[in-house]
VMD Tcl script that draws the C-alpha trace (Angstrom):
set ca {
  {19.84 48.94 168.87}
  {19.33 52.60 168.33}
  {22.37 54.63 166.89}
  {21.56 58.15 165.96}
  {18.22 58.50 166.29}
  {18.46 58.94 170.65}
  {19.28 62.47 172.02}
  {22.85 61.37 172.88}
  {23.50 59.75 169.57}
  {23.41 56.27 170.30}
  {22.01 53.72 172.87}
  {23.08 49.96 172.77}
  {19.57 48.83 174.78}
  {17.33 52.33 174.51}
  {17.54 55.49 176.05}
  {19.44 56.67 178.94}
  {18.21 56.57 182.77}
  {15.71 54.89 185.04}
  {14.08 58.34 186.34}
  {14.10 61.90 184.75}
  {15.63 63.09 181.37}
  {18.57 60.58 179.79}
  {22.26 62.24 179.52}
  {22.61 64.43 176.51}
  {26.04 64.18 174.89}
  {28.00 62.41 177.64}
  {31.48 62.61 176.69}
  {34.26 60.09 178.38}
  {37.17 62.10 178.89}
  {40.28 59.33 179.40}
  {43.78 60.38 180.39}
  {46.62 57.98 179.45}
  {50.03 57.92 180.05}
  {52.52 54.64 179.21}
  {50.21 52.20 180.62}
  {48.80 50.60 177.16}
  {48.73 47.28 178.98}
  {45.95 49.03 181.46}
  {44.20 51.09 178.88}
  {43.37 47.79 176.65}
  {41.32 46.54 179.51}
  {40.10 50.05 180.22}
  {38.61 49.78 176.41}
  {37.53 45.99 176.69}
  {34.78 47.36 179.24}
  {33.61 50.53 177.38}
  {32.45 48.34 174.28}
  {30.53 46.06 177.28}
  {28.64 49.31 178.37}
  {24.67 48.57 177.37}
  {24.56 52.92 176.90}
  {27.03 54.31 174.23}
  {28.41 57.06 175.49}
  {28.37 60.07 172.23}
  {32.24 61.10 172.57}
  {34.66 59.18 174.70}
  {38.16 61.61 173.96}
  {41.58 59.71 174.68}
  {43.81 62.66 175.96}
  {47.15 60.39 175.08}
  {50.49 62.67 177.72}
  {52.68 60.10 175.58}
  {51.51 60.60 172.07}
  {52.85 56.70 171.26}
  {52.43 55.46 168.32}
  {51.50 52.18 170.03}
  {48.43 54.01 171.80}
  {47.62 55.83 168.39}
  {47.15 52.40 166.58}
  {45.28 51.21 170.03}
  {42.51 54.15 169.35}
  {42.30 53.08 165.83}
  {41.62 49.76 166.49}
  {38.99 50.71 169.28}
  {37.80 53.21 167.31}
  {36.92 50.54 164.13}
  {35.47 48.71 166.93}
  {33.19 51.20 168.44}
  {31.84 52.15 165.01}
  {30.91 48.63 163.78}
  {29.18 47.99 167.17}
  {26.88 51.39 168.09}
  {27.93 52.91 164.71}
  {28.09 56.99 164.03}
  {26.48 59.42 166.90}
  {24.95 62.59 166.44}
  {27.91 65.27 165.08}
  {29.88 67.48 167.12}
  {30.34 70.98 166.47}
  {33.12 70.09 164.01}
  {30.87 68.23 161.36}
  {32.42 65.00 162.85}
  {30.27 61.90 163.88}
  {32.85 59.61 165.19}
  {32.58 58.26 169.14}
  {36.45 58.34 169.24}
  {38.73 61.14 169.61}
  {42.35 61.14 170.36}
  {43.79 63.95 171.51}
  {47.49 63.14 171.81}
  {49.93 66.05 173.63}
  {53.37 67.22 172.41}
  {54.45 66.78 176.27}
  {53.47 64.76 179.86}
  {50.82 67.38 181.24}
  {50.37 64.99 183.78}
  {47.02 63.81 184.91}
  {45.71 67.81 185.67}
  {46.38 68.91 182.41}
  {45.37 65.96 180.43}
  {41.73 66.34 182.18}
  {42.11 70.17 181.75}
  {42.74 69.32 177.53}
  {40.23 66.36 177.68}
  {37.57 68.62 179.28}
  {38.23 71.94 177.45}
  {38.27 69.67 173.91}
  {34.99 67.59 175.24}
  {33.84 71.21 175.92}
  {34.64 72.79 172.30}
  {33.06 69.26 170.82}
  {29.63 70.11 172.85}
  {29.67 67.47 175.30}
  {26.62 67.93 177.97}
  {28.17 65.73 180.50}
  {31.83 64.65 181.06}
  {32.83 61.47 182.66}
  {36.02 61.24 183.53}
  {38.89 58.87 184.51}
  {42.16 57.31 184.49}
  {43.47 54.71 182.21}
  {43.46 52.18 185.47}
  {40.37 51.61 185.57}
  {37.35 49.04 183.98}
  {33.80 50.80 183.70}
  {30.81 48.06 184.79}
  {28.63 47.46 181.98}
  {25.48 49.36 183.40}
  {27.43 52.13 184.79}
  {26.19 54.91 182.79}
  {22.28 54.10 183.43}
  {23.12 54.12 187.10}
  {24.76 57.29 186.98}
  {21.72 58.89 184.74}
  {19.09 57.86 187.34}
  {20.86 60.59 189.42}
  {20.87 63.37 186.92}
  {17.51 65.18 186.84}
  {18.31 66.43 190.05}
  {22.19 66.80 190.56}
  {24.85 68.36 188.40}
  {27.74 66.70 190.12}
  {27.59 62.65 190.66}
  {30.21 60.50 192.11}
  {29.93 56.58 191.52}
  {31.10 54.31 194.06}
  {33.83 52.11 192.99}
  {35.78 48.21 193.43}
  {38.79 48.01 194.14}
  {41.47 45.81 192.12}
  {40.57 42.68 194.36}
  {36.95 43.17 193.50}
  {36.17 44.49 197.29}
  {34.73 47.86 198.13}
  {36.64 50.58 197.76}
  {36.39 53.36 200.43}
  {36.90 57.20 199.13}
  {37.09 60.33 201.72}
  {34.32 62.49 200.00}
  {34.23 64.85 202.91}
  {36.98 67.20 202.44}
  {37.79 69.35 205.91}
  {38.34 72.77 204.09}
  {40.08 74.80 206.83}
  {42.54 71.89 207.47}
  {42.73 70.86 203.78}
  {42.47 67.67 204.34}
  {39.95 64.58 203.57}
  {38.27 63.22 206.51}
  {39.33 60.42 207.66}
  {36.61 58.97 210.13}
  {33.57 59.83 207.70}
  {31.05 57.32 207.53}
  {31.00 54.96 204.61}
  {27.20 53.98 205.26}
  {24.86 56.43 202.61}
  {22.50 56.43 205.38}
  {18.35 57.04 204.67}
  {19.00 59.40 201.60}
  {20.84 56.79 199.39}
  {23.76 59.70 198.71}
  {26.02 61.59 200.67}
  {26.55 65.59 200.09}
  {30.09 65.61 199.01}
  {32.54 69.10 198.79}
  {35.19 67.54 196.37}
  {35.58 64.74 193.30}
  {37.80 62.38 192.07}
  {38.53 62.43 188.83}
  {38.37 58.37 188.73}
  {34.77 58.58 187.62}
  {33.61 62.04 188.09}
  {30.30 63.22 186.17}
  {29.62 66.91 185.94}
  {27.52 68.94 183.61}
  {28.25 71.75 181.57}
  {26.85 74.56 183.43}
  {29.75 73.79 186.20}
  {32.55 73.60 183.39}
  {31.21 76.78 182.43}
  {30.87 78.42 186.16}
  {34.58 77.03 187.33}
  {36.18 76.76 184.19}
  {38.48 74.10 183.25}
  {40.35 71.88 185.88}
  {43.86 73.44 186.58}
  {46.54 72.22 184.82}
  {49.57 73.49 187.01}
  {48.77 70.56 189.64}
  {50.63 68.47 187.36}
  {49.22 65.53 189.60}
  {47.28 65.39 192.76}
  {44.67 67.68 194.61}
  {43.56 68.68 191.05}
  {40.16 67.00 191.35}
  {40.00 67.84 195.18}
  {40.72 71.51 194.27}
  {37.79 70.58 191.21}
  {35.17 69.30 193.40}
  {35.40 72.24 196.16}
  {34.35 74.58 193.38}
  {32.01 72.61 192.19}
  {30.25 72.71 196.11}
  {30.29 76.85 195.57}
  {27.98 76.20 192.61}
  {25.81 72.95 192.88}
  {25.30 69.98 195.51}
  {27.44 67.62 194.32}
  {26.86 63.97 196.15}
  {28.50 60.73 196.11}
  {25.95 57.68 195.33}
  {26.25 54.02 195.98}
  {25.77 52.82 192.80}
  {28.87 50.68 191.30}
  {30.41 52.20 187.92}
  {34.25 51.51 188.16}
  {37.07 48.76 189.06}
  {40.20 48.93 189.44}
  {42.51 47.24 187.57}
  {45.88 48.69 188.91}
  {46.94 46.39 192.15}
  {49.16 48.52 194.52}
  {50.57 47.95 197.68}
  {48.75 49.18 200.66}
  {48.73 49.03 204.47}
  {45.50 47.30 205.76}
  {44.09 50.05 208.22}
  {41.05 47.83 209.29}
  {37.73 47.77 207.58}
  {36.99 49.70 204.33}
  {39.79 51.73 205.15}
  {44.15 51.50 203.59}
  {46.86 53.63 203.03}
  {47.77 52.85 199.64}
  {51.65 52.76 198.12}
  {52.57 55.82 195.94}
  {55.88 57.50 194.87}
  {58.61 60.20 195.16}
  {56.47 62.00 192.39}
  {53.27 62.22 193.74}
  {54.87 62.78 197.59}
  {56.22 66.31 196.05}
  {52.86 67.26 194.42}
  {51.08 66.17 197.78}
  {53.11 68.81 199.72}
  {53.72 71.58 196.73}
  {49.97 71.30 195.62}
  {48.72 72.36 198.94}
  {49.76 75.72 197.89}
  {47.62 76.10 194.73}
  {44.99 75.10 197.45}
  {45.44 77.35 199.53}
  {45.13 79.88 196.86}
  {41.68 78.74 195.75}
  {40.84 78.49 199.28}
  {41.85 82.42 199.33}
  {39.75 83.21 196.76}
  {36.73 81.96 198.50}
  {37.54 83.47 202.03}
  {38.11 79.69 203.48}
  {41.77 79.77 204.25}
  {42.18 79.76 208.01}
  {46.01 80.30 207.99}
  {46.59 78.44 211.16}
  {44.12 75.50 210.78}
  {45.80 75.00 207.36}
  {49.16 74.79 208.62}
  {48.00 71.71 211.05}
  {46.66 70.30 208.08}
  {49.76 70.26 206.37}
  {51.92 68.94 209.05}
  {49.08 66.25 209.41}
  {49.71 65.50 205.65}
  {53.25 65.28 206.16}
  {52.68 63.15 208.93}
  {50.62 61.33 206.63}
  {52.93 60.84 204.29}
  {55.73 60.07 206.66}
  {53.48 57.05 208.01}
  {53.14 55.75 204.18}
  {57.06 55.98 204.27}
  {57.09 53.43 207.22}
  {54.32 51.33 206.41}
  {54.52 50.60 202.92}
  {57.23 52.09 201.18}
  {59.89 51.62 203.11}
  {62.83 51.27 200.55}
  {62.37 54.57 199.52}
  {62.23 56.38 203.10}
  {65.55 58.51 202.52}
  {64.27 60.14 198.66}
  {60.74 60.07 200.37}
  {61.90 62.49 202.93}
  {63.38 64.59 200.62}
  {60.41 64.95 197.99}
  {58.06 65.64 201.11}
  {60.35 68.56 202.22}
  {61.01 69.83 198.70}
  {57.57 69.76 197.91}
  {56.38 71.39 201.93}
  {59.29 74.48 200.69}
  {57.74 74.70 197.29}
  {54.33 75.57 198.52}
  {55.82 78.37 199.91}
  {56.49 80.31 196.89}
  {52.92 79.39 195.44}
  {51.49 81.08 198.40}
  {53.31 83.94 198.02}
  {53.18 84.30 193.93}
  {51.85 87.68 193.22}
  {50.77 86.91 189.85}
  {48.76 83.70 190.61}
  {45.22 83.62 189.54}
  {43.28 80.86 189.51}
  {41.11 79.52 186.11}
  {38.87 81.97 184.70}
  {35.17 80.50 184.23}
  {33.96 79.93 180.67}
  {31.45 81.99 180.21}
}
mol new
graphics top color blue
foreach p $ca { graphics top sphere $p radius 0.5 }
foreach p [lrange $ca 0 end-1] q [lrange $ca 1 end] { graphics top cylinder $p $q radius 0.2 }
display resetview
């Protein structure tokens, strides 16, 4: 086993990647919020990875004492199995960082702190994801094989059940609005050309931290990574790739739509950040000169449609709050559209 002698500080069966230069200084960046439960299982499949990642940064929105003592114990355990990695800028050679917040960012600003401190550490590559999730042991040397030639690489993932797990990586921009009928096959290239991300996975280099600047934090939750991955497109070719990295371990309800394809179960709380978020898009969509005023506002009545249809389907005992949220949120938007002093994040460099 190698430990700091590889570029990235550590690698439990030899260097990173099956084609073109290993990851230097890949960084996990982990968001966590009240779900210890999912975040122990989350942590039982890192120390199963066979390449140690250099940093993997816990950004903890509860800043528990439980999930301190969690880290602690992970952290021992990281250590006495890959041992220290090459130092950050700090001096510091531990794997583990936690990064505990005085408040619930939500999941945008815990990736926005996770990044930006991965960033400050020196972290090459950032990986990022929920706490719902288990990483597959080879994950990270089937992401590598992809990085010689892409800044921006999107796993494919299982769902709970162990089945595939279908993601909308075409995004219609002038609607705003994944697409629902694009094809799940990767066709004769092996990858699809993607123009968003999901932060359940996402790997993207430095240079597009540093062109973008750090994922925006006033999503709160929900078309943060979306919003992420669209910039990313101005800058690089980002691409989704069939290669499995992730479970998850979360079982929600959903509606069977046929196929790969489900409408999954969600809650008030996301339903007003679906509708009040579209705003902040719209704003980044200004920026770029790809808001189409009209096309957008079919997109958002096809959202709320959307969401209506989720109402019915699969969440049906909460149909009269549901409504509510979905208008509050759809009147919300509003003001972001017309907020004078909105700018969106400043690049890094």
């Amino acid at each position: 086993m190698e430990h700091s002698s590889g570029v990235d500080g550590g690698a439990k069966h030899g260097r990173m990647g099956v084609a073109g230069q290993p990851m230097v200084k890949l960084a996990m960046v982990v968001v966590t919020y009240k779900r210890q439960e999912l975040l122990t299982k989350l942590f039982d499949s890192i120390v199963k990875l066979t390449v140690a990642p250099w940093r993997i940064i816990i950004v903890d929105n509860e800043n528990a004492d439980q999930t301190r003592q969690m880290v602690e114990d992970f952290s021992n355990q990281v250590e006495s199995l890959w041992g220290p990695t090459v130092a950050d800028r700090s001096g510091n050679e531990h794997r583990v960082v936690y990064y505990p917040q005085s408040e619930n960012l939500g999941g945008s600003g815990g990736f926005s702190k996770g990044v930006g401190k991965a960033y400050e550490l020196g972290a090459e590559w950032f990986w990022v994801m929920d706490d719902d999730v288990a990483v597959l042991p080879e994950a990270i040397e089937r992401l590598s094989k992809w990085t010689d030639r892409h800044d921006v690489v999107q796993g494919s993932r299982l769902d709970y059940d162990g089945g595939p797990f279908y993601w909308q990586y075409d995004f219609i921009v002038p609607l705003g609005i994944p697409n629902p009928i694009a094809p799940a096959a990767f066709g004769p290239a092996g990858y699809r050309i993607m123009d968003t991300m999901c932060f359940e996975g996402g790997l993207f280099r430095r240079n597009i931290v540093e062109q973008i600047g750090l994922p925006d934090p006033r999503f709160f939750i929900y078309w943060d990574d979306t919003i992420y991955g669209y910039l990313a497109s101005k800058v690089s070719n980002p691409i989704i790739v069939p290669d499995l990295i992730l479970q998850r371990t979360r079982d929600i309800s959903n509606w069977d739509m046929g196929g790969l394809r489900q409408l999954n179960s969600t809650s008030d709380m996301n339903r007003y950040h679906i509708m009040r978020n579209r705003g902040y898009m719209a704003r980044y969509f200004m920026v770029h000169g790809d808001f189409r005023p009209l096309l957008f506002a079919m997109g958002t009545m096809a959202t709320a449609a959307k969401e209506v249809i989720r109402l019915l389907a699969v969440d049906r005992e909460h149909v009269r709050t549901g409504l509510v949220q979905i208008a509050k949120g759809w009147w919300d938007s509003r003001a972001i559209l017309h907020d004078r002093h909105w700018k969106p994040m400043p690049p890094l460099v």
